[in-house]
PAMIGU-133280 format. One record per residue (C-alpha): residue number from 1; x, y, z. Coordinates in Angstrom, 3 decimals, always signed. Layout:
BEGIN
VOLUM   num         px         py         pz
VOLUM   NUM          X          Y          Z
...
***
This chain:
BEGIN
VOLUM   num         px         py         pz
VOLUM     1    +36.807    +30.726    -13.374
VOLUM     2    +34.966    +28.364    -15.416
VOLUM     3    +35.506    +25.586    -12.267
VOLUM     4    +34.238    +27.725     -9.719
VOLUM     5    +30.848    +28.602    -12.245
VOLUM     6    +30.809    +24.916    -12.363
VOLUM     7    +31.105    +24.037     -8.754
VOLUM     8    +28.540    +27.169     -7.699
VOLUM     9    +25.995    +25.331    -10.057
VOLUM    10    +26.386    +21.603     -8.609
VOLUM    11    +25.017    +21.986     -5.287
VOLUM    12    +22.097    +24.105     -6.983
VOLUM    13    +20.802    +21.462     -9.352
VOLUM    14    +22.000    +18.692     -6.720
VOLUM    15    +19.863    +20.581     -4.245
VOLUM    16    +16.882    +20.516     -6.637
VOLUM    17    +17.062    +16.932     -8.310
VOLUM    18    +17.186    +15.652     -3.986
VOLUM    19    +13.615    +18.096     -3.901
VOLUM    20    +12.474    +16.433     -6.207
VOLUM    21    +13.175    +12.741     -4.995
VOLUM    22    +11.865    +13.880     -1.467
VOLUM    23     +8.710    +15.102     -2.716
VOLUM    24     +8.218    +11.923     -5.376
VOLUM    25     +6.984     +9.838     -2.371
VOLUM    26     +4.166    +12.562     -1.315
VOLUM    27     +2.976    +13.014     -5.184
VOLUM    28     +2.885     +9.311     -6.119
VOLUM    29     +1.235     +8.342     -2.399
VOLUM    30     -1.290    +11.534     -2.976
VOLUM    31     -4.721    +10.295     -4.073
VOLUM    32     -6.565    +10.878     -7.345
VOLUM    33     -9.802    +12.843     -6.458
VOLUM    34    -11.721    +11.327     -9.755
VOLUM    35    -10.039     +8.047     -9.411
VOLUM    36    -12.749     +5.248     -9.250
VOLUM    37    -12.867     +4.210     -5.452
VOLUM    38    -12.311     +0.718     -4.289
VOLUM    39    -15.652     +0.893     -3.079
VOLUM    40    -17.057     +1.712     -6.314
VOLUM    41    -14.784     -1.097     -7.881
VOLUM    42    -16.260     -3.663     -5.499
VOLUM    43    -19.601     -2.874     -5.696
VOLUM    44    -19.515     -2.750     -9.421
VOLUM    45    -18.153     -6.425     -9.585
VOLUM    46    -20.265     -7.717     -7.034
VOLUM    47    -23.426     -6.085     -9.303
VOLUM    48    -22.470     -7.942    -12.378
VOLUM    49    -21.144    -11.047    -11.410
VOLUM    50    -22.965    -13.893    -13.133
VOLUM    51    -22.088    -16.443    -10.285
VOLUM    52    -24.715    -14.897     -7.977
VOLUM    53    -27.485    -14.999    -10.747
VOLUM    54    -26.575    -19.097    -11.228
VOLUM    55    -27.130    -19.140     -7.513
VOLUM    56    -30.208    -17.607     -7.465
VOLUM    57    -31.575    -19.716    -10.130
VOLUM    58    -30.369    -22.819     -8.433
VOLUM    59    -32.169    -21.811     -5.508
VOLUM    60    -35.154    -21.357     -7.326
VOLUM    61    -34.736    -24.523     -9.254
VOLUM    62    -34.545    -26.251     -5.786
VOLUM    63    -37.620    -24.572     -4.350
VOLUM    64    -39.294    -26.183     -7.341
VOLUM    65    -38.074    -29.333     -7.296
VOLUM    66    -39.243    -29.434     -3.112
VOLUM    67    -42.588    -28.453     -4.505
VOLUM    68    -42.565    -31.021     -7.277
VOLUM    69    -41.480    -33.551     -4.907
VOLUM    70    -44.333    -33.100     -2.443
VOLUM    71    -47.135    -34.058     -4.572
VOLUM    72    -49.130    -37.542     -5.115
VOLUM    73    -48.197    -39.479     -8.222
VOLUM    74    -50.289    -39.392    -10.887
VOLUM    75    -53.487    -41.585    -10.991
VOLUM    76    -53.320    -44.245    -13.331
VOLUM    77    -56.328    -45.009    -15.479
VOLUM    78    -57.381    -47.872    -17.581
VOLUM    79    -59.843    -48.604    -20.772
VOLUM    80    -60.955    -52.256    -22.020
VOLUM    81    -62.663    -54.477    -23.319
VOLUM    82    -62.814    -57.946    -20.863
VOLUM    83    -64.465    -61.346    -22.361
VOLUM    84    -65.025    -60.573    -25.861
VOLUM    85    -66.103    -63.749    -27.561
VOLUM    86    -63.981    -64.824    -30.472
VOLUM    87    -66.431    -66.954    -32.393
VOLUM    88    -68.433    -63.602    -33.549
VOLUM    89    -66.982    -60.514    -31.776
VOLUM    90    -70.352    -59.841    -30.329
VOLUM    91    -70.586    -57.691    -27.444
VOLUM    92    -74.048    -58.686    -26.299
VOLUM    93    -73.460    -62.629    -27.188
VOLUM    94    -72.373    -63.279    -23.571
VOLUM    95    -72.933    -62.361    -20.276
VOLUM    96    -68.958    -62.014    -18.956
VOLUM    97    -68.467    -59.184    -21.757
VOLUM    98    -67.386    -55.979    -20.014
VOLUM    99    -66.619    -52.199    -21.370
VOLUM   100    -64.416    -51.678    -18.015
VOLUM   101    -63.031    -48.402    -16.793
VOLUM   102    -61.133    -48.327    -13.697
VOLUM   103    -58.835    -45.363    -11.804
VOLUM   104    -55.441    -46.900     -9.474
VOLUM   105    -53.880    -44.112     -7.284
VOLUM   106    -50.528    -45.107     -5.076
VOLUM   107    -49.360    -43.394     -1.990
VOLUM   108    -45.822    -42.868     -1.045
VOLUM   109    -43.898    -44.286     +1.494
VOLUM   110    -44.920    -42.809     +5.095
VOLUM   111    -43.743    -39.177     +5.357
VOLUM   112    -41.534    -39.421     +1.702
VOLUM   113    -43.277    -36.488     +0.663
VOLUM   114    -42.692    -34.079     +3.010
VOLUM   115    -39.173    -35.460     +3.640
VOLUM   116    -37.986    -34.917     +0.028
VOLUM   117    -39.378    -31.196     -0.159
VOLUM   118    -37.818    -30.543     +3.448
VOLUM   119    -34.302    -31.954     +2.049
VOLUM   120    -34.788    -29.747     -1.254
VOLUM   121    -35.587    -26.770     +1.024
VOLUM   122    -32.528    -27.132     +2.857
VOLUM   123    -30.125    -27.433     -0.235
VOLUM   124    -32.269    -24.179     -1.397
VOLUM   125    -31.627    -22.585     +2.050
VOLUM   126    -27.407    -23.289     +1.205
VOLUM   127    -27.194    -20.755     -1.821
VOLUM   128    -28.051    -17.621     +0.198
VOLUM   129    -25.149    -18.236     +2.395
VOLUM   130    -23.138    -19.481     -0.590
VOLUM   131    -24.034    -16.291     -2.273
VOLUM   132    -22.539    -14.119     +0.780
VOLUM   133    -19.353    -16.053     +0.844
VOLUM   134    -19.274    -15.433     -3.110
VOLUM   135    -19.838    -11.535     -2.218
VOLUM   136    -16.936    -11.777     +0.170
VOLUM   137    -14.875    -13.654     -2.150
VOLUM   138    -15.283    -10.977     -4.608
VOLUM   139    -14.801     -8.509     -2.104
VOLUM   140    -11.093     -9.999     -1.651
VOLUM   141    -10.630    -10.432     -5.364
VOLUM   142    -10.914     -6.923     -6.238
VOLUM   143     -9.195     -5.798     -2.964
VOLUM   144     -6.281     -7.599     -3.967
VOLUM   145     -6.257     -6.874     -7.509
VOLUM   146     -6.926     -3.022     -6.467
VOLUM   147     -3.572     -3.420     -4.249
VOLUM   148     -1.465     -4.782     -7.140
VOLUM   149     -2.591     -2.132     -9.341
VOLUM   150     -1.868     +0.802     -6.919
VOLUM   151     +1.336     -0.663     -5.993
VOLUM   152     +2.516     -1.026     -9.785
VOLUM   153     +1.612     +2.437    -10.324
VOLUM   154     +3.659     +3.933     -7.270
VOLUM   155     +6.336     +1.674     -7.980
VOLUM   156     +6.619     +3.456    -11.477
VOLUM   157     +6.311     +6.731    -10.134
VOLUM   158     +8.966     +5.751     -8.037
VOLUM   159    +11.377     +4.753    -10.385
VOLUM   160    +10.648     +7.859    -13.036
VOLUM   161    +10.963    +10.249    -10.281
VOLUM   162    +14.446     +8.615     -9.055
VOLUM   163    +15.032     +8.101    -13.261
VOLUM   164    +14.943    +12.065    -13.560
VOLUM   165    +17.710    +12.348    -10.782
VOLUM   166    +19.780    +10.144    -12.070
VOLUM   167    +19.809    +12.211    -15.604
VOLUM   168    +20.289    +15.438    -13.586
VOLUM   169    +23.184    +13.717    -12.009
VOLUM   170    +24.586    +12.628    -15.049
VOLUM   171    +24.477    +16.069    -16.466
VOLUM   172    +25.992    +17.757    -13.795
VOLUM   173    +29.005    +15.209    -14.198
VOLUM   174    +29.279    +15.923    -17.970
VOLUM   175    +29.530    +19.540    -16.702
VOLUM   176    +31.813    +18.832    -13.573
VOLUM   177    +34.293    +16.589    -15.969
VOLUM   178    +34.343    +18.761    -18.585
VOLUM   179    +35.640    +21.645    -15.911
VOLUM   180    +37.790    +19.162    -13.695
VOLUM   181    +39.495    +18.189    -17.222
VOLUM   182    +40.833    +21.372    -18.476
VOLUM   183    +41.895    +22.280    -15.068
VOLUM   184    +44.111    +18.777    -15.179
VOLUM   185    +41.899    +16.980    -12.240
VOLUM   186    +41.420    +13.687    -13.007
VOLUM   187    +38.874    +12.994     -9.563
VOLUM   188    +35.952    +11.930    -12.224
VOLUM   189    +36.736    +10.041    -15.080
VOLUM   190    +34.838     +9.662    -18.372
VOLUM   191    +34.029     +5.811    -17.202
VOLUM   192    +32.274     +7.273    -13.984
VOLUM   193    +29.652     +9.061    -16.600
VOLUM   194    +29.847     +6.000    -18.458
VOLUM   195    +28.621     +3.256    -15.999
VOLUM   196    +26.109     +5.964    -14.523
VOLUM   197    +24.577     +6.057    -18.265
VOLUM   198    +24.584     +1.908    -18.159
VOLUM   199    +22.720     +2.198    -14.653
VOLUM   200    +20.228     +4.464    -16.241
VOLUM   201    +19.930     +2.191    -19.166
VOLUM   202    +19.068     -0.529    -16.980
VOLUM   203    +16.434     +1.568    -14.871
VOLUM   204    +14.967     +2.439    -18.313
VOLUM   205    +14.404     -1.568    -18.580
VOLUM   206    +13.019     -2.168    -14.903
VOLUM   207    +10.505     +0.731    -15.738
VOLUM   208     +9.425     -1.434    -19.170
VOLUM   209     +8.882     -4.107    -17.171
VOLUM   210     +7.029     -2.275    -14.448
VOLUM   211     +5.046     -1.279    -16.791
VOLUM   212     +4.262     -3.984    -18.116
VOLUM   213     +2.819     -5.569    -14.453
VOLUM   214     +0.997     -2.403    -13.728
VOLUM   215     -0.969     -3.483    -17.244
VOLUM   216     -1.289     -6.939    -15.931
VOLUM   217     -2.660     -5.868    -13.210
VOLUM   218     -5.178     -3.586    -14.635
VOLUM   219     -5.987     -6.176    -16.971
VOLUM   220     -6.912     -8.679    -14.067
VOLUM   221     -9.263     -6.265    -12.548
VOLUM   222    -10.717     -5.491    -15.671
VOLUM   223    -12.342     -8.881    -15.609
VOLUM   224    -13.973     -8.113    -12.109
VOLUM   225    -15.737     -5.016    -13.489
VOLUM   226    -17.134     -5.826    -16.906
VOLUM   227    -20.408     -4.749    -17.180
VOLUM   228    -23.027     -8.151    -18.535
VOLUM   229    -25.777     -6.247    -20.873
VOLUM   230    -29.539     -7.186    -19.952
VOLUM   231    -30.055     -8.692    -23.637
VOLUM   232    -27.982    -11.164    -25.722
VOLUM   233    -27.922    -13.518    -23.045
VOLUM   234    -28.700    -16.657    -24.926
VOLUM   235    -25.489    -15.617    -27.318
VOLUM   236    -22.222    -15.777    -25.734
VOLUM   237    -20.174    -14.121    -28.469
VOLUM   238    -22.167    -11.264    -28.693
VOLUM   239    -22.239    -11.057    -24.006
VOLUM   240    -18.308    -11.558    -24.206
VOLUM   241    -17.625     -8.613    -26.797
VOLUM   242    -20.060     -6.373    -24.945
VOLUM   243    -18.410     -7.275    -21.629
VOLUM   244    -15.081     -5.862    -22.982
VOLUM   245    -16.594     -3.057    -24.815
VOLUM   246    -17.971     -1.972    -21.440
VOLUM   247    -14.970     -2.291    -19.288
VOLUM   248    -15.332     +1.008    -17.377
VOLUM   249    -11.688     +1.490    -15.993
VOLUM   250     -9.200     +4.495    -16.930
VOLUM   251     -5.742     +5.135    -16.327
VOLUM   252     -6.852     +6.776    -12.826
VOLUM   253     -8.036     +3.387    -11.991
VOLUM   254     -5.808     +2.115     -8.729
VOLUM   255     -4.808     +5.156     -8.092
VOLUM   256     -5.830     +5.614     -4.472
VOLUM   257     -4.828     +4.010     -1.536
VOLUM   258     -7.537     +1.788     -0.285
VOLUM   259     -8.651     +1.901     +3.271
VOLUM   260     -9.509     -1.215     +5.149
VOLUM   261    -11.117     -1.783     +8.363
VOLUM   262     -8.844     -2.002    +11.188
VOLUM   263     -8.132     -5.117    +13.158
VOLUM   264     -8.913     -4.187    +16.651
VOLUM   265     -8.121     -7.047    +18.187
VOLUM   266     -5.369     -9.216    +16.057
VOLUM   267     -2.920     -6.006    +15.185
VOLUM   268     -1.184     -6.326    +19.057
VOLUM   269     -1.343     -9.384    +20.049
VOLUM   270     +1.343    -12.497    +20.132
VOLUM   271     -0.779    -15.267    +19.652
VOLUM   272     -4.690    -15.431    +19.104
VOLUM   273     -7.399    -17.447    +20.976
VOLUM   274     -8.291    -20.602    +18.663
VOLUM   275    -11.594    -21.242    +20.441
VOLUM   276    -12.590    -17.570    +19.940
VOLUM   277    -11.458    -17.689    +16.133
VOLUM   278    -13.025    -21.399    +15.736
VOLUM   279    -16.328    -19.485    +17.348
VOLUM   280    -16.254    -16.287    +14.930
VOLUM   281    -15.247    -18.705    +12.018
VOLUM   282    -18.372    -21.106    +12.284
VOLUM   283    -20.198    -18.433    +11.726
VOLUM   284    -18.331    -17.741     +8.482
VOLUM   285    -20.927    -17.761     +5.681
VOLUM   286    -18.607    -20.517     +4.396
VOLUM   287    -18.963    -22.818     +7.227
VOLUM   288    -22.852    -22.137     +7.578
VOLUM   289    -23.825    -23.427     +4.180
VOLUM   290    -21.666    -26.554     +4.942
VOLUM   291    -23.876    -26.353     +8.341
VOLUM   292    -26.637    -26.374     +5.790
VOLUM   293    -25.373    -29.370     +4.073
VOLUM   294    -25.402    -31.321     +7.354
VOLUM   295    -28.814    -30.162     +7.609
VOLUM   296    -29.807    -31.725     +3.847
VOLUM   297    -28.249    -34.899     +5.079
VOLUM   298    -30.833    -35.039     +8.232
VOLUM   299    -33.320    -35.432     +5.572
VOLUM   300    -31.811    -38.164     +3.799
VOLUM   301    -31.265    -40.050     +6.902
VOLUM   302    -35.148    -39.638     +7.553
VOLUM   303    -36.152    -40.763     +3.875
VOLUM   304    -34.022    -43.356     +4.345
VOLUM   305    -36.132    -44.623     +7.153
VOLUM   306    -39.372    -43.668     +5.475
VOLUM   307    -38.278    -47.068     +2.639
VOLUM   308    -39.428    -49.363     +5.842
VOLUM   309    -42.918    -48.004     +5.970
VOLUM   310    -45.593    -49.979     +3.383
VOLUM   311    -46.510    -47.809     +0.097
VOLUM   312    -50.342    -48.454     -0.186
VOLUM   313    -52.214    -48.203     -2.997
VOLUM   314    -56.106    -47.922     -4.008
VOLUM   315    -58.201    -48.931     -7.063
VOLUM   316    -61.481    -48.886     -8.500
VOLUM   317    -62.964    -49.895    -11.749
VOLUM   318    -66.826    -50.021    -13.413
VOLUM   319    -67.248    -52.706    -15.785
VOLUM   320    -70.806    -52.062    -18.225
VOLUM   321    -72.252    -54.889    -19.604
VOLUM   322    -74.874    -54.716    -22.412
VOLUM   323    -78.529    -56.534    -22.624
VOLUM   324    -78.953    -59.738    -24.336
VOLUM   325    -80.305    -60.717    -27.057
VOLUM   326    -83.684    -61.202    -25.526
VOLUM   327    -83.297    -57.617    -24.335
VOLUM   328    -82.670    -58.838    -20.504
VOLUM   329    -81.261    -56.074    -18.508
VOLUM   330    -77.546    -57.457    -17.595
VOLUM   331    -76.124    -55.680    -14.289
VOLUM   332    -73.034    -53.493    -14.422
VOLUM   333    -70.205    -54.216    -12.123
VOLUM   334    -68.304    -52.334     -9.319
VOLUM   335    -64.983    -53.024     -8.211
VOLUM   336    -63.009    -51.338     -5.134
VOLUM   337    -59.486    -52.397     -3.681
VOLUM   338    -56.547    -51.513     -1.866
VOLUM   339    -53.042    -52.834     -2.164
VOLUM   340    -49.707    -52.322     +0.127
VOLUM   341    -46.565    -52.825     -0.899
VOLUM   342    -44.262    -54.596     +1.957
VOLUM   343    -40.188    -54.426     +1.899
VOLUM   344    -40.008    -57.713     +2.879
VOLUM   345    -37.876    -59.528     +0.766
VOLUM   346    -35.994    -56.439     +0.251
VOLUM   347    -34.795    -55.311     +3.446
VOLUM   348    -30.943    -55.741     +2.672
VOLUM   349    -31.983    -52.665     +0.386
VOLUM   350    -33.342    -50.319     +2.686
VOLUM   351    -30.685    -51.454     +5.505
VOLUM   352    -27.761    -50.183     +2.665
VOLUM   353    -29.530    -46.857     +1.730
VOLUM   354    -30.171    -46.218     +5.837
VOLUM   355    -26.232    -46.707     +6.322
VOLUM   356    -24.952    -44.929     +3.139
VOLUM   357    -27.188    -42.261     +4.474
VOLUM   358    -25.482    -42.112     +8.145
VOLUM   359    -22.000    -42.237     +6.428
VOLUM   360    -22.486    -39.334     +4.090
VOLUM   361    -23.832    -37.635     +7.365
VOLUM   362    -20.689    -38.215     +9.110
VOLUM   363    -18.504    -37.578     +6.099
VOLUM   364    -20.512    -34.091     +5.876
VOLUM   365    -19.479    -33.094     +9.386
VOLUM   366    -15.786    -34.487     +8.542
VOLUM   367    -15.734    -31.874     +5.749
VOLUM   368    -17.054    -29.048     +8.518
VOLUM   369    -14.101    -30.057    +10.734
VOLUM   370    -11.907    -30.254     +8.412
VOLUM   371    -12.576    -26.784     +6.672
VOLUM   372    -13.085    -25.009    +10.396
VOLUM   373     -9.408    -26.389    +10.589
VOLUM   374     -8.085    -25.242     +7.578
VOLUM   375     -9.730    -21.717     +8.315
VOLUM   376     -8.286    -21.480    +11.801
VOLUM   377     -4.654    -22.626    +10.591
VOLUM   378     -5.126    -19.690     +7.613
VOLUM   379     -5.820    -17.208     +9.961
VOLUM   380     -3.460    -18.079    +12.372
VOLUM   381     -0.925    -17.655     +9.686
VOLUM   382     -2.425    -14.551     +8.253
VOLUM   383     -2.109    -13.262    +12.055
VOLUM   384     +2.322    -13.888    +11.782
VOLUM   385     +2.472    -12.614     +8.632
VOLUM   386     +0.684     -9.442     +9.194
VOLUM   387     +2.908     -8.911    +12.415
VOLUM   388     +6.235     -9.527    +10.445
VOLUM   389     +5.136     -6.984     +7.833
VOLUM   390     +4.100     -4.497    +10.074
VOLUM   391     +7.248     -5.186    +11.915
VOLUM   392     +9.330     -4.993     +9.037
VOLUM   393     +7.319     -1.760     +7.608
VOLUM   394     +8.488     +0.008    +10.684
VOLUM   395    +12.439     -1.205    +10.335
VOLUM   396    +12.776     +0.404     +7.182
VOLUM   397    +10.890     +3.467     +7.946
VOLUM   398    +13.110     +4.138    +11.105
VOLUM   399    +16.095     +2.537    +10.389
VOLUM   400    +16.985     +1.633     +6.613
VOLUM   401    +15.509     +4.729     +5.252
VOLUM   402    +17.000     +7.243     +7.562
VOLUM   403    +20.395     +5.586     +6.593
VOLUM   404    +20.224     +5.445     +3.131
VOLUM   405    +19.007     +9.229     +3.131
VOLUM   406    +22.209    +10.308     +5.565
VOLUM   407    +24.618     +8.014     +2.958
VOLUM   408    +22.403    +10.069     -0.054
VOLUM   409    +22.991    +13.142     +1.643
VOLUM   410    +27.090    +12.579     +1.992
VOLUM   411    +27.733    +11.003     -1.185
VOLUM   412    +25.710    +14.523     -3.112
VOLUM   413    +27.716    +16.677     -0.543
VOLUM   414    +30.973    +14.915     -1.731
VOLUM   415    +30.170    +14.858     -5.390
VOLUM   416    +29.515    +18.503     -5.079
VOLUM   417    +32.505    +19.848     -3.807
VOLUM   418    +34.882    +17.942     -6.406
VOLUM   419    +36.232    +15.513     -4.129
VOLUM   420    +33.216    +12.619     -4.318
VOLUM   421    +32.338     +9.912     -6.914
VOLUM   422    +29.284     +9.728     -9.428
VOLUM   423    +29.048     +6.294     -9.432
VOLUM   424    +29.035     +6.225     -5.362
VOLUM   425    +25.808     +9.046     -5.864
VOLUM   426    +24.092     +6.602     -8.693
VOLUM   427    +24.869     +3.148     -6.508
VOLUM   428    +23.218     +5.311     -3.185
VOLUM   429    +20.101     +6.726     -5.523
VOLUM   430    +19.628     +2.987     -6.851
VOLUM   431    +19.517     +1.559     -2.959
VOLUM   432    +17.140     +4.303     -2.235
VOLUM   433    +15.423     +3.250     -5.005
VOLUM   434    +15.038     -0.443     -4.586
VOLUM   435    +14.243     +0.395     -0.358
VOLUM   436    +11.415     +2.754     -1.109
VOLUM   437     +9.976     -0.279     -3.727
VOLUM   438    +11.108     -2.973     -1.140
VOLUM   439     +9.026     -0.519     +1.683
VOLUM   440     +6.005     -0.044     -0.967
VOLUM   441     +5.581     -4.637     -1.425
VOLUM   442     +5.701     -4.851     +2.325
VOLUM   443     +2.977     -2.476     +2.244
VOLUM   444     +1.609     -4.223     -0.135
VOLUM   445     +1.576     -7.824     +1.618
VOLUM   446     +0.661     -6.097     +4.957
VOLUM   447     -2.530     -4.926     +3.045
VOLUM   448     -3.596     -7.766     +0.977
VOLUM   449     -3.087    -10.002     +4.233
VOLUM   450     -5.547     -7.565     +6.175
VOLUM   451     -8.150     -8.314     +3.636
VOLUM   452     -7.782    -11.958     +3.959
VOLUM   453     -8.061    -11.860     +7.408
VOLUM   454    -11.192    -10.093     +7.073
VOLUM   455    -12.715    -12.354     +4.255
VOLUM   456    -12.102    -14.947     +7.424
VOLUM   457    -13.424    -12.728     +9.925
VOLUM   458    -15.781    -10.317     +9.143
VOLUM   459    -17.136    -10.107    +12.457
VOLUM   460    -13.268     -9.698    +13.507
VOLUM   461    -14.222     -5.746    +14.785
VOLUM   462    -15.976     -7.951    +17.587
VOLUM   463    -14.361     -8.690    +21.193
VOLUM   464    -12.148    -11.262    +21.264
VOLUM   465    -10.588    -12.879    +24.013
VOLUM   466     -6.779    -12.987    +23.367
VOLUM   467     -3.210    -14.231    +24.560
VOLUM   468     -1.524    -11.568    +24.788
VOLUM   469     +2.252    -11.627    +25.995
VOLUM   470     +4.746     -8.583    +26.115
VOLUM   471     +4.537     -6.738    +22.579
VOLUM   472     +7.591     -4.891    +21.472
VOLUM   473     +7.008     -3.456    +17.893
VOLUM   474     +5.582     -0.321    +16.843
VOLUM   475     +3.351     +1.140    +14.405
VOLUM   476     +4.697     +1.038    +10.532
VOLUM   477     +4.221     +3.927     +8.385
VOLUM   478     +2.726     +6.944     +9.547
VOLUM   479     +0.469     +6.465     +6.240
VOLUM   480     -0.690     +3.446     +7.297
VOLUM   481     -1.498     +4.069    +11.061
VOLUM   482     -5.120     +4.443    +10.777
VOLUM   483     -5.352     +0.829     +8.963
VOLUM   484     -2.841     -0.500    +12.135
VOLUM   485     -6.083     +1.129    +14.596
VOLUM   486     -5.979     -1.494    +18.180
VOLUM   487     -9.008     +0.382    +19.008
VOLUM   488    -11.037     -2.087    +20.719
VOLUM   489    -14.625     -2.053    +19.758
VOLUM   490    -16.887     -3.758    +22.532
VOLUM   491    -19.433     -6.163    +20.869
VOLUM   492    -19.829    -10.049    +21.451
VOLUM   493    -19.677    -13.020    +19.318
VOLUM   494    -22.511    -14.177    +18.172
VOLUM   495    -23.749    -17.533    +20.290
VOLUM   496    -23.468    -20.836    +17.913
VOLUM   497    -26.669    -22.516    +17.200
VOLUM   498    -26.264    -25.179    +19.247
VOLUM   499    -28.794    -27.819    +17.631
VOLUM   500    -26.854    -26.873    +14.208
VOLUM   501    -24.039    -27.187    +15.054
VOLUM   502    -22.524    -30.615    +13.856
***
């Protein structure tokens, strides 16, 4: 009597402890309406970040220094005293003693002037577009941190929810052996209930330490989202502890599931067109304040030239002379001249500074190559990795999960009519476990490489011309089909400017 209460109440609490496993995935994946948005989060780090604000005032600073440089240099004046008699000192004694004032102003080298402000604008120009990559940059940052975060969190969800079957598991065994016991059955032992204690021991210990990254994480964005205060800011102690006193994140921080822009274009194809990417790339804020740079170097080329040109100079000076003694009116004296200085003797000087100036030219558009390069090889490999994870997403989705759930459902079904084994239940709930957290880092990856890609492209919604060969995989998740979107969207890349371009 007691066996069959026993048995009648296993597949009841069996039936309600797999419930609640199968709804653990739709709570944890459910978003937080009053979570902070990753939207919010970005634009919040991108507000306060001091990098931009150094930016700005180097641009400034440059500005000024472009002015600065395009000026005259200063007149130079003189005062004296010329032919002064030493005998008695007297001013009037002889006629070649002179109270002389006289003005000297040089000119620069040919077009020097303008040259130097033109370079200075053109290093000024760079931080705008360094400031948009920064933007971008930060836009990643947070993305990525925002992914970690959310991930941690589900993957604690996870494991409490599949912690709490595990308990009702071992409870039901307690029960089951108790009953199976007196009746003389001997199909679950004590050790069974045993090692299904040690498994939950050891699931306590992987939540710790899931934990633990999920406050790692939060940490790490924390530093994307301080808030700077207006005043203070020649103190750094006092800006540091009001940066972490203002640190506006919560526990419903990373809760929701962020959603990026689709890739129209690079989510269904094999292999993608370099000379398309190399096109959208050099327009890459990135690559247009190295484009920038080039430009600066134009200017130093030109000033270089400018050292062969003469620097002229004029003068002029009025000497006053006083009466004699015999109060005969002595004439005061004019003076106007001109001088030039000619790089004659030092034209091996001006012939190095011309060449250094060519070669940090080149080695400017060596770096653009280079980096375009680097950029194209990134995304390329961005592109493979995003196909393997969706790829991969949508294995264990259709495949792995549907087994593990048939092998969850046969293993309860056993253990609840007396003839299965607890630790065969515990071992299944533990796969199921480590496949849904296996499923949620693929995720995770397939995200956090979509947001690279875009940090490379963000003109990546644009038509591209692509290679396309026979494609055989399928969607992932059905929660992540709207981020997997090959909707095309019909625009052109913009046209490089071709007198920039290096």
């Amino acid at each position: 009597m007691i066996l069959a209460n026993v048995k009648s109440r296993v597949p009841s609490a069996l039936s309600i402890a797999v419930c609640s496993v199968l709804t653990c995935s739709i709570l944890v994946l459910s978003p937080q309406s009053r979570a902070m948005s990753l939207q919010q989060a970005v634009l919040q780090a991108q507000q306060h970040d001091p990098w931009l604000t150094g930016s700005d005032e180097k641009e400034h600073a440059l500005t000024a220094q472009g002015a600065a440089a395009d000026t005259l240099p200063n007149p130079e004046f003189s005062l004296g005293m010329l032919n002064v008699p030493s005998d008695g000192f007297a001013f009037n004694q002889e006629p070649m003693t002179q109270f002389k004032l006289g003005v000297k102003q040089m000119f620069t080298r040919g077009d020097s002037r303008a040259i130097t402000r033109q370079h200075f604008d053109e290093l000024a120009a760079q931080q705008p577009l360094l400031r948009q990559d920064r933007l971008a940059q930060v836009k990643l940052n947070v993305t990525l941190l925002w992914l970690d975060l959310y991930t941690a969190k589900q993957s604690v969800g996870l494991s409490i929810k599949q912690r709490d079957l595990l308990e009702q598991l071992i409870d039901i065994a307690q029960t089951h052996y108790a009953a199976v016991y007196t009746s003389g059955q001997k199909n679950l032992t004590q050790n069974d209930v045993l090692a299904a204690q040690l498994t939950l021991a050891r699931l306590d210990d992987r939540i710790a330490e899931l934990r633990t990254r999920q406050g790692t994480a939060l940490a790490n964005l924390c530093q994307w989202l301080l808030k700077e205060p207006d005043n203070n800011k020649h103190d750094p102690s006092v800006v540091i502890a009001a940066r972490f006193e203002e640190c506006d994140v919560d526990d419903t921080t990373g809760s929701t599931l962020p959603r990026l822009m689709p890739l129209p274009m690079l989510a269904s194809v094999d292999r993608i067109d370099r000379h398309a990417i190399a096109q959208l790339l050099s327009q890459h804020p990135r690559m247009k304040a190295l484009n920038q740079g080039i430009a600066a170097s134009d200017s130093d080329v030109q000033l270089a030239k400018s050292q062969y040109a003469p620097q002229w100079g004029v003068n002029a000076s009025y000497a006053y002379r006083q009466d004699d003694d015999a109060n005969r009116s002595r004439a005061d004296f004019w003076s106007v001249g001109i001088s030039v200085d000619m790089p004659i003797f030092s034209s091996v000087k001006q012939d190095n500074l011309l060449a250094a100036s060519h070669h940090q030219k080149e080695a400017l558009r060596t770096d653009y190559r280079l980096q375009l390069r680097e950029m194209l090889a990134q995304v390329d490999s961005l592109h493979g990795q995003y196909r393997s994870y969706t790829r991969r997403i949508a294995h264990y989705e259709q495949v792995i999960l549907g087994n593990i759930a048939a092998q969850k459902q046969v293993s309860m079904a056993n253990l609840s009519h007396d003839y299965g084994s607890l630790s065969q239940a515990t071992e299944v709930a533990i796969i199921e476990l480590d496949a849904r957290l296996e499923q949620l880092n693929l995720m995770n990856k397939q995200q956090r490489t979509q947001a690279k890609i875009q940090y490379f492209l963000p003109a990546q919604n644009q038509n591209i011309n692509v290679s396309s060969q026979s494609d055989t995989f399928k969607a992932g998740s059905p929660s992540f089909k709207g981020v997997m979107s090959t909707e095309q969207v019909s625009a052109q890349p913009s046209e490089i400017n071709q007198e920039r371009h290096p």
